[in-house]
C-alpha positions in Angstrom: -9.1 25.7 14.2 -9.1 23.1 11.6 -10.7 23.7 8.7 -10.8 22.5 5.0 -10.1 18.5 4.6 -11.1 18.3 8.6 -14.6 18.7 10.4 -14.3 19.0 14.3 -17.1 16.6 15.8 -17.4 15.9 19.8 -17.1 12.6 20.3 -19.6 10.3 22.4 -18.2 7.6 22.9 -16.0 9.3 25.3 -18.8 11.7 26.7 -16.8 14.6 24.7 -14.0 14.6 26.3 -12.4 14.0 22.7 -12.7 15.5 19.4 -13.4 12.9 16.3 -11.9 14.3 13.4 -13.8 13.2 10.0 -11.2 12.9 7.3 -11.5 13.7 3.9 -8.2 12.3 2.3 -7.9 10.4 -0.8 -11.7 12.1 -2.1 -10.5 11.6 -5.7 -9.7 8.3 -5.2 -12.4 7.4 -3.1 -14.4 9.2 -6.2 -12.9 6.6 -8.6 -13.7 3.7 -6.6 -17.1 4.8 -6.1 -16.4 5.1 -2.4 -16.8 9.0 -2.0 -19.5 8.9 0.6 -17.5 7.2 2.5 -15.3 9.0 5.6 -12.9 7.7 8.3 -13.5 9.2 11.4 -11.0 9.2 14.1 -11.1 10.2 17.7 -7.9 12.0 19.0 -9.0 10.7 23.1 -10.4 7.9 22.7 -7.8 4.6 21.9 -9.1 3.8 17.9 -9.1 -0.1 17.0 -6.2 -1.4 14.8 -6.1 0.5 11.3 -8.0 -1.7 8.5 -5.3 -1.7 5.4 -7.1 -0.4 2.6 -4.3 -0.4 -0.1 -1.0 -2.4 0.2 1.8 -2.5 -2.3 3.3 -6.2 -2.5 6.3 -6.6 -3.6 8.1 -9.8 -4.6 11.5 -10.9 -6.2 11.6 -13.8 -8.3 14.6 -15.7 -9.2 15.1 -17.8 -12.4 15.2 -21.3 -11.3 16.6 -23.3 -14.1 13.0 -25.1 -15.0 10.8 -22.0 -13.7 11.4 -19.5 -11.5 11.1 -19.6 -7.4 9.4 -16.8 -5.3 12.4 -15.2 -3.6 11.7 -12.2 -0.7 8.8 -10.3 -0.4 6.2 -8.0 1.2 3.8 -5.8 2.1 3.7 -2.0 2.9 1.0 0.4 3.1 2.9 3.0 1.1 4.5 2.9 -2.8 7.8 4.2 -2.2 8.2 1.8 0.8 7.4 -1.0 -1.4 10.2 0.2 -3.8 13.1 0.5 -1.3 12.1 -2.9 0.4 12.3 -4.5 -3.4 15.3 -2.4 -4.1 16.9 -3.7 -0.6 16.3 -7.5 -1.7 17.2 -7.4 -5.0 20.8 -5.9 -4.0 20.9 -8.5 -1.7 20.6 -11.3 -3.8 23.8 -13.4 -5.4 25.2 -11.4 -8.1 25.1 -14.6 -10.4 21.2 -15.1 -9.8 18.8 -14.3 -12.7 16.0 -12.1 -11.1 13.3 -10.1 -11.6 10.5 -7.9 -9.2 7.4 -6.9 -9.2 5.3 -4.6 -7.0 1.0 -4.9 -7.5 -1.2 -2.6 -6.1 -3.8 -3.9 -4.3 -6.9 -1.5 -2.8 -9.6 -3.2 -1.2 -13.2 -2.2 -1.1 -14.4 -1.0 2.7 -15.7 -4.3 4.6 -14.6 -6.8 2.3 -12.6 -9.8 3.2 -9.5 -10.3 1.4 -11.2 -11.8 -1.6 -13.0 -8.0 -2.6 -9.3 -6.8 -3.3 -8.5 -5.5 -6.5 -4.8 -5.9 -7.5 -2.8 -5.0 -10.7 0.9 -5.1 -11.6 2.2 -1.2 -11.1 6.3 -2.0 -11.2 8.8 -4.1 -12.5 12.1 -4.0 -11.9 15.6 -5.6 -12.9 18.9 -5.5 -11.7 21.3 -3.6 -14.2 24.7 -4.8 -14.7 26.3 -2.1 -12.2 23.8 -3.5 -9.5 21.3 -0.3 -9.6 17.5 -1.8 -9.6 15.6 0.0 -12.6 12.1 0.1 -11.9 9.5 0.0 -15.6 6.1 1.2 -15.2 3.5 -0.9 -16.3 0.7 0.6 -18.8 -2.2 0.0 -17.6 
């Protein structure tokens, strides 16, 4: 039985042929937003509509451009550490010779708003050491 993060609910959409599971993940977070009456439900029959991002890492390389610099690769993942190896995968794949830099910004958007309700802030930076290895800097918030 599940029990703890989890409530069991029958679902009717599907006349009950399906349990709908009512998550409780990220409550601290959802706390800090001032989203914690908010919950996800999911049924495990019935087929859910695509998944609504509600936090995406971006992640960018820019290179030095002589008179500015130039946006180089980037992305977006719904997870931090994906976000890191995808920046750490372009960097190393940029020109040895090239002055560059990355960046990867948090961005968490508020349930129901249109891309403009995203909050975003700089959590990474990261360089290319002289033996190739990306460092990555926290940013102080």
């Amino acid at each position: 039985m599940l029990s703890g993060m989890t409530t069991p609910v029958r679902c009717t959409e599907c006349d009950g042929r399906g349990w709908k599971i009512v998550t409780r993940r990220g409550h601290v977070t959802a706390s800090g937003l001032g989203l914690a009456a908010s919950a996800q439900e999911d049924c495990l029959y019935c087929p859910g509509p695509a998944e609504t991002p509600h936090e995406r890492f971006e992640w960018e390389v820019r290179v030095d451009a002589g008179q500015g610099e130039a946006l180089g690769p980037c992305g977006s993942c719904a997870f931090q550490a994906t976000a890191m190896d995808e920046l750490r995968k372009a960097m190393r794949a940029m020109p040895r010779d090239a002055a560059i830099r990355g960046g990867i910004v948090h961005k968490v958007c508020d349930f129901g708003a249109g891309a403009d309700g995203w909050s975003s802030r700089e959590i990474f930076r990261a360089s290319l050491d002289p033996a190739g290895a990306v460092r990555f800097e926290r940013v102080a918030t």
